[in-house]
C-alpha positions as CSV (number, residue, x, y, z in Angstrom):
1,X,23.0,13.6,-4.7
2,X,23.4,12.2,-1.2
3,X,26.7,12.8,-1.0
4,X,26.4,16.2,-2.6
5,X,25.1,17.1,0.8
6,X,27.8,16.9,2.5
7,X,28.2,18.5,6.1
8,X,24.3,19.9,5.7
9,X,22.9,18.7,8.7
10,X,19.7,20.0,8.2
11,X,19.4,18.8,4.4
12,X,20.3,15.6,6.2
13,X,17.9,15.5,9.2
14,X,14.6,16.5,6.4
15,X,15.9,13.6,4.0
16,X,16.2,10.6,6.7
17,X,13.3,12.2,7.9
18,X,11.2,12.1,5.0
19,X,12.3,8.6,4.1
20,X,11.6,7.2,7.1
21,X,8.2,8.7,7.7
22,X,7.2,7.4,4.1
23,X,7.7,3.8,5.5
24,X,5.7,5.0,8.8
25,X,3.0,6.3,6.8
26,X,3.0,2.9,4.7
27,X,2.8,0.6,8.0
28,X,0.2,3.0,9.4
29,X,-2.0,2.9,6.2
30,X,-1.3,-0.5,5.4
31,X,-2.6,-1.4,9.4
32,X,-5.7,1.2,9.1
33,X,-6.6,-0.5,6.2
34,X,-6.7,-3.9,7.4
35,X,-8.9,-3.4,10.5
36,X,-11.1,-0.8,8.4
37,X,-12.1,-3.5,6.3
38,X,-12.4,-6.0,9.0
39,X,-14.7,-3.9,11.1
40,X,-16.8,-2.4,7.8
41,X,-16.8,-4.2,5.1
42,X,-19.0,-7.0,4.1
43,X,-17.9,-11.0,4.4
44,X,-20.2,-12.3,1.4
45,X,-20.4,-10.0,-2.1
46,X,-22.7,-7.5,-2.5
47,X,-23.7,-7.0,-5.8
48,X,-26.1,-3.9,-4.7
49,X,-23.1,-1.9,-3.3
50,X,-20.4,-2.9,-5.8
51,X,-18.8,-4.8,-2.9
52,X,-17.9,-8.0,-5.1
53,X,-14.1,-7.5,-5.0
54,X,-12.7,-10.3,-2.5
55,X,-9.4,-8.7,-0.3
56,X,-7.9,-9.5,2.9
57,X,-8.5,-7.7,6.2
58,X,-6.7,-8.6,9.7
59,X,-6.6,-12.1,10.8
60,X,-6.7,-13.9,7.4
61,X,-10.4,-12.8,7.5
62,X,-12.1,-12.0,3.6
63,X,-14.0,-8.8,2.5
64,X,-15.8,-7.8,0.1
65,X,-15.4,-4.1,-1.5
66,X,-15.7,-2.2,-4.6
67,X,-13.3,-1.4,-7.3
68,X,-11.8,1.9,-5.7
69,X,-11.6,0.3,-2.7
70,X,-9.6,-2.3,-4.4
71,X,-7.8,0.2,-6.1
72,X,-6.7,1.6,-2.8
73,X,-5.3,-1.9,-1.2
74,X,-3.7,-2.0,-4.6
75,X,-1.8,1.2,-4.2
76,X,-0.6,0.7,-0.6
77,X,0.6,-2.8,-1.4
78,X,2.2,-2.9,-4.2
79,X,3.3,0.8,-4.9
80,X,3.9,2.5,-1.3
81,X,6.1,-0.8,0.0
82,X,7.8,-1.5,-2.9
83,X,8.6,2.8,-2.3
84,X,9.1,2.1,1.3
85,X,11.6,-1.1,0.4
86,X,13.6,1.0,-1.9
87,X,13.6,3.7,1.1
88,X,14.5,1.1,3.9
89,X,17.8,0.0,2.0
90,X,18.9,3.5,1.5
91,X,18.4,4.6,5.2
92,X,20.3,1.2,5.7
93,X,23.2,2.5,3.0
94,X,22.9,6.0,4.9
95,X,23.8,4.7,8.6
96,X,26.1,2.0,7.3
97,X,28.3,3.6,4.6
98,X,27.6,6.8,5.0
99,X,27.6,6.9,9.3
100,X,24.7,9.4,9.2
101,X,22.9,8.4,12.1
Protein backbone atom coordinates (compact mmCIF):
# COMPACT_ATOMS: atom_id res chain seq x y z
CA UNK A 1 0.00 0.00 0.00
CA UNK A 2 2.72 2.52 0.68
CA UNK A 3 4.23 2.20 -2.28
CA UNK A 4 1.04 2.02 -4.15
CA UNK A 5 1.08 5.69 -3.57
CA UNK A 6 3.44 6.58 -5.48
CA UNK A 7 4.06 10.33 -6.65
CA UNK A 8 0.69 11.31 -4.43
CA UNK A 9 2.03 13.95 -2.43
CA UNK A 10 -0.90 14.69 -0.68
CA UNK A 11 -1.79 10.88 0.08
CA UNK A 12 1.72 11.19 1.41
CA UNK A 13 1.66 14.33 3.46
CA UNK A 14 -2.08 12.96 5.34
CA UNK A 15 -0.27 9.45 5.99
CA UNK A 16 3.10 10.73 7.67
CA UNK A 17 0.82 13.09 9.10
CA UNK A 18 -1.52 10.91 10.68
CA UNK A 19 1.18 8.59 11.92
CA UNK A 20 3.07 10.93 13.45
CA UNK A 21 0.33 12.82 15.18
CA UNK A 22 -0.83 9.33 16.63
CA UNK A 23 2.57 9.23 18.50
CA UNK A 24 1.98 13.08 19.49
CA UNK A 25 -1.32 12.28 20.79
CA UNK A 26 0.17 9.20 22.77
CA UNK A 27 3.12 11.44 24.42
CA UNK A 28 0.53 14.13 25.11
CA UNK A 29 -2.03 11.68 26.76
CA UNK A 30 0.47 9.63 28.32
CA UNK A 31 2.10 13.23 30.03
CA UNK A 32 -1.69 14.61 30.89
CA UNK A 33 -2.21 11.56 32.50
CA UNK A 34 0.62 11.42 34.68
CA UNK A 35 0.36 14.87 36.27
CA UNK A 36 -3.65 14.43 36.31
CA UNK A 37 -3.15 11.83 38.70
CA UNK A 38 -0.46 13.49 40.55
CA UNK A 39 -2.37 16.60 41.18
CA UNK A 40 -6.00 14.60 41.82
CA UNK A 41 -5.82 11.58 42.84
CA UNK A 42 -5.54 10.14 46.14
CA UNK A 43 -1.95 8.69 47.75
CA UNK A 44 -3.66 6.07 50.29
CA UNK A 45 -6.83 3.79 48.92
CA UNK A 46 -10.10 4.85 49.17
CA UNK A 47 -12.37 2.21 49.47
CA UNK A 48 -15.51 4.92 49.53
CA UNK A 49 -14.61 6.22 46.04
CA UNK A 50 -13.45 2.99 44.39
CA UNK A 51 -9.96 4.54 44.40
CA UNK A 52 -8.07 1.23 45.54
CA UNK A 53 -6.17 0.61 42.23
CA UNK A 54 -2.41 1.59 42.88
CA UNK A 55 -0.73 3.37 39.46
CA UNK A 56 1.98 5.68 38.90
CA UNK A 57 1.84 9.43 38.35
CA UNK A 58 4.90 11.85 37.69
CA UNK A 59 7.98 11.58 39.75
CA UNK A 60 7.70 7.85 40.77
CA UNK A 61 4.81 9.20 43.06
CA UNK A 62 1.70 6.29 43.80
CA UNK A 63 -2.06 6.94 43.24
CA UNK A 64 -4.86 5.47 43.99
CA UNK A 65 -7.96 5.26 41.33
CA UNK A 66 -10.75 3.22 40.24
CA UNK A 67 -11.09 0.53 37.79
CA UNK A 68 -11.87 2.80 34.65
CA UNK A 69 -9.37 4.87 35.57
CA UNK A 70 -7.08 2.00 35.52
CA UNK A 71 -8.59 0.95 32.51
CA UNK A 72 -7.61 4.17 30.92
CA UNK A 73 -3.56 4.00 31.99
CA UNK A 74 -4.04 0.58 30.68
CA UNK A 75 -5.07 1.60 27.21
CA UNK A 76 -2.53 4.46 26.77
CA UNK A 77 0.27 2.17 27.84
CA UNK A 78 0.15 -0.76 26.57
CA UNK A 79 -2.15 -0.29 23.40
CA UNK A 80 -1.49 3.41 22.04
CA UNK A 81 2.60 2.95 22.36
CA UNK A 82 2.77 -0.34 21.35
CA UNK A 83 0.50 1.55 18.17
CA UNK A 84 2.80 4.45 18.34
CA UNK A 85 6.14 1.90 18.23
CA UNK A 86 4.76 0.11 15.28
CA UNK A 87 4.11 3.79 13.75
CA UNK A 88 7.71 5.17 14.73
CA UNK A 89 9.54 2.39 12.72
CA UNK A 90 7.44 2.93 9.67
CA UNK A 91 7.99 6.74 9.58
CA UNK A 92 11.67 5.56 10.19
CA UNK A 93 11.21 2.90 6.90
CA UNK A 94 9.39 5.95 5.13
CA UNK A 95 12.36 8.64 5.34
CA UNK A 96 15.07 5.99 5.14
CA UNK A 97 14.00 3.59 2.34
CA UNK A 98 11.52 5.30 0.95
CA UNK A 99 13.23 9.19 1.05
CA UNK A 100 9.82 10.63 1.79
CA UNK A 101 10.75 13.31 3.94
Amino acid sequence: MIQSLGNNAFAKKILVGLLAGTVVFTVAAEIYLRFHFAAAMPRSPDPLSGRTYRTMAVYGSAVYVNKQELDRVDFVNYDLMSVSGIFMLVLFYLKARLKWF
